[in-house]
N, C-alpha and C positions, 0 to 999 in steps of 0.2 A: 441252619441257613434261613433268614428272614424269606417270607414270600414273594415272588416276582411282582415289580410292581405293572406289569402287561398285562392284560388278558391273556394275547396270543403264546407267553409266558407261562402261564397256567391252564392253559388247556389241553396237553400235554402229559402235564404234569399228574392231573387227577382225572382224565380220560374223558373231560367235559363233551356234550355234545348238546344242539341247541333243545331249548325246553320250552312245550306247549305253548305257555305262557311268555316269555319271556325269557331273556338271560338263558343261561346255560345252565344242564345239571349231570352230576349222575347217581345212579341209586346204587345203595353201600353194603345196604341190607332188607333184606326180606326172608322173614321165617321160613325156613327150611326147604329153600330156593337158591337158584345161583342169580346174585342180583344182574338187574337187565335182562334176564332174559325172557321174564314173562310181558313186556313191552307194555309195564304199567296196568295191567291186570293182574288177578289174584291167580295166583299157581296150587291148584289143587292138586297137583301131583305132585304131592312132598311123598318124600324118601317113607314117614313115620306120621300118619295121621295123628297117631295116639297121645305125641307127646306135647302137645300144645302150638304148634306150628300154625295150625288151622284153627281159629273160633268163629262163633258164631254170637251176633250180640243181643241180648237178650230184649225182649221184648218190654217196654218201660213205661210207667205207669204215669199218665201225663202228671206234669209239673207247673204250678205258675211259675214266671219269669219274674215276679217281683214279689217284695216281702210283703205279706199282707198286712202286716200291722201298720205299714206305712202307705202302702198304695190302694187306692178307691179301686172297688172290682171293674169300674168300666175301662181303665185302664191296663188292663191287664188282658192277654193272649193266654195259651196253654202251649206246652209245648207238648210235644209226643216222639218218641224216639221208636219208629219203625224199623221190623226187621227190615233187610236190606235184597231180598231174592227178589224183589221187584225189578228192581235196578239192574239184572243181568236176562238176557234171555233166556237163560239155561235154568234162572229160579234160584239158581245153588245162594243159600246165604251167608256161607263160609267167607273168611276173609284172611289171610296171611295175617298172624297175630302183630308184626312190628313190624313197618317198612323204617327205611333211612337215606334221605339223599343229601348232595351236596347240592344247594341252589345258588348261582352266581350268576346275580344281575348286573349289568355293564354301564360303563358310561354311555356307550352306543345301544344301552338296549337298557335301557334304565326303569323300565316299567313294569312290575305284577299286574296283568288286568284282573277286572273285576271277575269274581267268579264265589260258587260257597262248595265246602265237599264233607259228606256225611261223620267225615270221623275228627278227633279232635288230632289238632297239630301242634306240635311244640318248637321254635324256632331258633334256635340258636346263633351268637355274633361270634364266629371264627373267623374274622382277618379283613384287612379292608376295607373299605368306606360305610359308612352308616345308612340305614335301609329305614324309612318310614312308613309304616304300614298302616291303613286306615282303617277300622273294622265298626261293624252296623250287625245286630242284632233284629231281625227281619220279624222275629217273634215278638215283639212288645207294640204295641199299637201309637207310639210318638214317637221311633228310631231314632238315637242320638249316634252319631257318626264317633269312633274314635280314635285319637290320634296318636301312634304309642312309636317310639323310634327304639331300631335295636341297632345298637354299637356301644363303644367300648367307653365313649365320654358319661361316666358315670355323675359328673360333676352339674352335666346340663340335664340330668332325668333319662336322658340312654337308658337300657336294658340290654343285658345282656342275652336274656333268654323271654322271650312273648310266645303266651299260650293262648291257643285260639281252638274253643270249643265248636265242637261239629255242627254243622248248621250255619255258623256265622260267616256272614259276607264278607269278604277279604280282598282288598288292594294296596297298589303300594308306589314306591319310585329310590332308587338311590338317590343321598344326599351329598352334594360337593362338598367339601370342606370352602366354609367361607373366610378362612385367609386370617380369623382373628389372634392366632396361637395356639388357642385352646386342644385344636386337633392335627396338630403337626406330624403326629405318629401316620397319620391319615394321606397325606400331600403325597400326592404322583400317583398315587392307586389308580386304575382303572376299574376296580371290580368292589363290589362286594363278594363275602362266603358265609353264606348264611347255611347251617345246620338243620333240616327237617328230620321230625322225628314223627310219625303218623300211627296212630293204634286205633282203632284195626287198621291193617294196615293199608295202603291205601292201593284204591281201583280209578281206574277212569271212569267203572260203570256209579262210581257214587259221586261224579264230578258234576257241576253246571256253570254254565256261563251264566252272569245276569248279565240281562237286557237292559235296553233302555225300556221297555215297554215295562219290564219286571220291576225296574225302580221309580216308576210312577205309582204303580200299582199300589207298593208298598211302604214308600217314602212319603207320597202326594195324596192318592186318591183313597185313602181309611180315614182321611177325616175330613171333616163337613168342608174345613176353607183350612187349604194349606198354611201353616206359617212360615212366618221369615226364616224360621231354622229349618224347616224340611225344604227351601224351596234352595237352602246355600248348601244343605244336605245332598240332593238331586243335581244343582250343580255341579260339585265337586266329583260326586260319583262318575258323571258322565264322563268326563275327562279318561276314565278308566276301562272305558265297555268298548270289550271287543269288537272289531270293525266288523268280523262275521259273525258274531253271538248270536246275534236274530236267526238269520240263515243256518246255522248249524246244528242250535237247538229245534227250529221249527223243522229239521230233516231228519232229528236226533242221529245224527253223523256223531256226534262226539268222541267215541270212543276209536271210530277208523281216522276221524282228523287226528287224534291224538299219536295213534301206532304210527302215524307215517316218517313221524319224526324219528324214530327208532332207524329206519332206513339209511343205510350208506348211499352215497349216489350225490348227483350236479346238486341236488335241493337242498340237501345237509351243508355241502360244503359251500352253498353262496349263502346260507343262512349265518356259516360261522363266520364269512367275513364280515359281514354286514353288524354283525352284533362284539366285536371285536376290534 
């Protein structure tokens, strides 16, 4: 049976519920847990510590972000891969070795805000409209913006699967099909379903909104007089930033803004109409 082409069609169907971000999701799997029910945090009380459910990521020895043979040292950051107990009050640096959700972003909720999260993400195109994700490397001292679409139009440069390494800034928006033939498979959908796959797996304690304040910082203000491209870079970024990002990371609320979503009750279900 082909997929409904409704949202309200498929939310039902795969147990969707609204997500942080945007569109709707639900988690499919996480290491040696009943998904959902650690409400986006890591579940240290697995059944069997021993057998891999639980890791921890190793401490990494900084890296340059470009090839030296081709890139002048002043253009160049370092990168560092810190353990992660920082990020939890409790310290613990363990992390659910594999999480998996389903992400479906809507025609009425068409948007990934911007935000970066410590682990790497692997994203997959399972069914319906095509999803254009924008991704910036925060680490390199001239950020170029990238423009990568996952869907099934293999013909126009589509992908089917986009990998986004931990660290990197990440937004996005569904794409209508524009009417010229090519995407016919595509016409009536409401939704995209996009596949996440997250190792370690993922926490809200390793989650961050950017700012607008953050993407001046980083986009504008490292170097002496911005250019034309960091300045249509900061552009386009903003389009994307959370209307509370400021407010939530400056309260470091994140991780209770996140849980509440979990909650049944009037806020869940005006959320679903709205994005539906």
């Amino acid at each position: 049976m082909p997929l409904p082409h409704k949202t309200s069609d498929l939310i039902p169907k795969l147990g969707l519920i609204p997500h942080p971000e945007g569109g709707f999701f639900v988690e499919t799997h996480r290491s040696g847990s009943i998904p959902m029910s650690s409400k986006g945090q890591t579940n240290l009380a697995v059944p069997d510590s021993s057998n891999g459910d639980l890791v921890v990521e190793s401490n990494i020895v900084p890296v340059d972000t470009e090839d030296t043979t081709t890139t002048p040292p002043a253009n160049k950051k370092s990168r560092t891969t810190f353990r992660r107990g920082s990020n939890r009050p409790d310290g613990d640096e363990r992390r659910n070795a594999l999480t998996s959700i389903y992400w479906v972003p809507t025609v009425q909720s068409p948007m990934l805000m911007l935000a970066t999260n410590c682990s790497d993400h692997v994203h997959y195109y399972q069914g319906g409209l095509s999803f254009a994700y924008y991704l910036l490397d925060p680490a390199v001292v001239e950020p170029c913006l990238e423009r990568v679409v996952l869907g099934p139009n293999l013909e126009r440069g589509e992908k089917l699967q986009v990998c986004v390494r931990g660290g990197m800034w990440k937004c996005g928006e569904v794409l209508l099909p524009d009417g010229d033939g090519n995407d016919d498979g595509q016409q009536g959908y409401e939704y995209s379903i996009i596949g996440e796959a997250v190792a370690p797996g993922f926490d809200f304690h390793d989650f961050e909104w950017i700012t607008e304040e953050k993407i001046q910082e980083v986009v504008c203000s490292s170097l002496p007089s911005p250019t034309a491209a960091a300045v249509d870079i900061r552009k386009t970024l903003l389009k994307y930033v959370f209307w509370a990002a400021a407010k939530i990371e400056g309260e470091g609320n994140t991780v209770n803004e996140a849980s509440e979503f979990y909650e049944e009750g009037k806020q869940q279900e005006n959320r679903t109409k709205e994005r539906s």
